[in-house]
C-alpha positions as a Markdown table, in Angstrom:
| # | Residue | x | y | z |
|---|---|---|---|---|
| 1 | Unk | 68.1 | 78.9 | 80.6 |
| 2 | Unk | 68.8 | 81.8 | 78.1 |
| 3 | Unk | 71.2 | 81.5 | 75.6 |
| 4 | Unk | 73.8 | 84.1 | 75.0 |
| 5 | Unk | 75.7 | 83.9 | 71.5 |
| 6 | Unk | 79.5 | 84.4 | 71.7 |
| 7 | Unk | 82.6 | 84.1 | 69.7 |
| 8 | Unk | 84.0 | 80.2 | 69.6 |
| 9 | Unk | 87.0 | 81.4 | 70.8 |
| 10 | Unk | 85.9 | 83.3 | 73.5 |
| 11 | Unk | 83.9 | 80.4 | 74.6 |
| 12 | Unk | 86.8 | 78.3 | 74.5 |
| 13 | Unk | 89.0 | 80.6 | 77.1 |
| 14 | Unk | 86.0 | 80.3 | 79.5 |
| 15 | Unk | 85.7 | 77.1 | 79.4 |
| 16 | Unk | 89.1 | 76.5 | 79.4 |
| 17 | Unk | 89.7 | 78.8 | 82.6 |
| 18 | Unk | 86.8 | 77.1 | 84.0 |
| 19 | Unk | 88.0 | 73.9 | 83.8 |
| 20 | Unk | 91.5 | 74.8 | 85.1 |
| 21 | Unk | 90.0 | 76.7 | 88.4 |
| 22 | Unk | 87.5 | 73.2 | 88.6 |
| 23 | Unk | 84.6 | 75.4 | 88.7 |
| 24 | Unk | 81.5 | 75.2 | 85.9 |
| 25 | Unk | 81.5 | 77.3 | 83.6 |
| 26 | Unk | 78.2 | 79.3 | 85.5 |
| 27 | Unk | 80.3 | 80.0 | 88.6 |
| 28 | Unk | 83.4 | 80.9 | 86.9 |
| 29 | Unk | 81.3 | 83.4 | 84.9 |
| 30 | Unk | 79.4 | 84.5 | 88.5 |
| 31 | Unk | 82.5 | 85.2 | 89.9 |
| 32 | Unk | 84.2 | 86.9 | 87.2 |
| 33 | Unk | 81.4 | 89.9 | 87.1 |
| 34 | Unk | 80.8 | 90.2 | 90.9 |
| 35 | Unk | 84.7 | 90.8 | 90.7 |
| 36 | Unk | 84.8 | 93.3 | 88.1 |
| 37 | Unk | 81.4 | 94.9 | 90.0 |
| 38 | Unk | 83.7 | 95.2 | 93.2 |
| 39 | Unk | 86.7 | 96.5 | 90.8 |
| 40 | Unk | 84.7 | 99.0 | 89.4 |
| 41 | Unk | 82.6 | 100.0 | 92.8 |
| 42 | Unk | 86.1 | 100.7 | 94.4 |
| 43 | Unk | 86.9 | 102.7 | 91.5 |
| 44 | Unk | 84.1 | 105.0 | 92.1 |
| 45 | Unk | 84.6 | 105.2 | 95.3 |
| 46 | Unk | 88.2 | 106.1 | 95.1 |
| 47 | Unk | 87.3 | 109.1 | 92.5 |
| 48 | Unk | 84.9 | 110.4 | 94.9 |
| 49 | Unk | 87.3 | 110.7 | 97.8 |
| 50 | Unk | 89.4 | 112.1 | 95.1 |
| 51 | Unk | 87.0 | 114.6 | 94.4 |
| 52 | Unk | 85.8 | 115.1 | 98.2 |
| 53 | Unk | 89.7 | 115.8 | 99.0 |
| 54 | Unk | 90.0 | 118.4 | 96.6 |
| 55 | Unk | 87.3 | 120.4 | 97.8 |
| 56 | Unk | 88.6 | 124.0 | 99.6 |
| 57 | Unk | 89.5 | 123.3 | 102.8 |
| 58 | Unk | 87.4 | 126.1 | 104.2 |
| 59 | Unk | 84.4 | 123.9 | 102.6 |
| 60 | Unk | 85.1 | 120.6 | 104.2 |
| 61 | Unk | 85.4 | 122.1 | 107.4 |
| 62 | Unk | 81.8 | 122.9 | 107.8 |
| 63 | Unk | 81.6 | 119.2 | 108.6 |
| 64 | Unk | 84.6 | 118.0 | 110.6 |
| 65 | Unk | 83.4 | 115.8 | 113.0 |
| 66 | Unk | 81.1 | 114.1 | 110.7 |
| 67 | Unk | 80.6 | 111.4 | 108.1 |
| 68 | Unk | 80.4 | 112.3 | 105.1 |
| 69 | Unk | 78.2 | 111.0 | 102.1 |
| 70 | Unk | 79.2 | 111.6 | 98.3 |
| 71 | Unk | 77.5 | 110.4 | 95.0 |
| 72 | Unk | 78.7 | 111.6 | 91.7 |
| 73 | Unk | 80.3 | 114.2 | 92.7 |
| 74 | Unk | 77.9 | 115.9 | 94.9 |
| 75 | Unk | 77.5 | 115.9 | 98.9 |
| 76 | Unk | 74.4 | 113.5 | 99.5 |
| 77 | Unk | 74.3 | 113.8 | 103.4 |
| 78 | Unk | 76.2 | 114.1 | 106.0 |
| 79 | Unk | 75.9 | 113.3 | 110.2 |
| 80 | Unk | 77.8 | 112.6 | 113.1 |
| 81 | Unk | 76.3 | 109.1 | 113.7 |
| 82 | Unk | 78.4 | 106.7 | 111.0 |
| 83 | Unk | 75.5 | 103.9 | 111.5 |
| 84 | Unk | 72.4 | 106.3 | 110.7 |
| 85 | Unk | 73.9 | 108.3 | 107.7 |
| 86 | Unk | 75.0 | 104.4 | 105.7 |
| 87 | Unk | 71.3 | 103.6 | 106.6 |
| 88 | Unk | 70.0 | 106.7 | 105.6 |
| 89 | Unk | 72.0 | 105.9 | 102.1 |
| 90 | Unk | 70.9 | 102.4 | 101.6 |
| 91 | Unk | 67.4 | 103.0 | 101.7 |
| 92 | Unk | 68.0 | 105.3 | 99.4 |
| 93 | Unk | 70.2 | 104.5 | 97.0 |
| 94 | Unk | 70.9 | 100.6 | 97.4 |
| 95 | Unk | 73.6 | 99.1 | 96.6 |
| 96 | Unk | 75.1 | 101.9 | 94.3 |
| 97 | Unk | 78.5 | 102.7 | 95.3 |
| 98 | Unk | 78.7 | 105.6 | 97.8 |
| 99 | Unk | 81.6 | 107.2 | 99.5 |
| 100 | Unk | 81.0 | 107.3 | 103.1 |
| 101 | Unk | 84.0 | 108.7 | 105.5 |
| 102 | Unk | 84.9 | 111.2 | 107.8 |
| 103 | Unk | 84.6 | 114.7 | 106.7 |
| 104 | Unk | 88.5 | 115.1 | 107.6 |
| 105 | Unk | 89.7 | 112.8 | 105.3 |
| 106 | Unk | 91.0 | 109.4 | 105.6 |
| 107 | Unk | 92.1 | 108.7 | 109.3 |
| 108 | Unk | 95.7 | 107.8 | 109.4 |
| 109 | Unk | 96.1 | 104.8 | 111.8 |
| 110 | Unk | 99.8 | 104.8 | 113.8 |
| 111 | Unk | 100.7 | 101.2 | 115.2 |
| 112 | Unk | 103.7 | 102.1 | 117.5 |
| 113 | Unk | 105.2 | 98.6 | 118.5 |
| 114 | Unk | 108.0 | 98.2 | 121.7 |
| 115 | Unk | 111.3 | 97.3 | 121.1 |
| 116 | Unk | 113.9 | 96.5 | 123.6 |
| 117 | Unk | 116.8 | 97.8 | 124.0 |
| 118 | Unk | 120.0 | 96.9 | 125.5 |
């Protein structure tokens, strides 16, 4: 076991929130940073669509009908088959946060529901 020097008082709100979620102090502390990885993976994510959506229209176009793969700001890949690009992407980049979508943009799902009427 490593030991990892912190303030008192900051050891005190962890163990505090620890103990008031039941948890030990470990898995409190295991959950807390794969939540703020997810936080800031979704972050990314959401700045690269930002950044994907702002491109010319003219220059998204060359891929409609495809997926789409961005990393830092930059077109990685791109193909029609969804399974083989994410493949493609894991091997190569891991588990670093990638956009992958639709070249289009963010498909807009309608739920139309039936109502009677009298």
């Amino acid at each position: 076991m490593a030991a990892l020097q912190i303030s008192k008082e900051l050891a005190g709100s962890i163990q505090n929130e620890a103990r008031m979620r039941g948890v030990s102090i470990e898995h409190y502390l295991r959950v807390a940073i794969r939540r703020e990885r997810v936080l800031s993976s979704r972050k990314i994510i959401e700045q690269e669509q930002e950044w994907w959506l702002t491109l010319p229209l003219n220059e998204r176009a060359k891929y409609e009908g495809e997926y789409i793969a961005v990393h830092k700001q930059r077109l990685i890949d791109h193909d029609k088959d969804e399974a083989a690009l994410y493949k493609r992407i894991r091997e190569k980049y891991g588990k670093a946060p990638i956009l992958v979508m639709p070249a289009e943009g963010p498909r807009e799902i309608r739920i139309y529901s039936p109502r009677l009427v009298r």
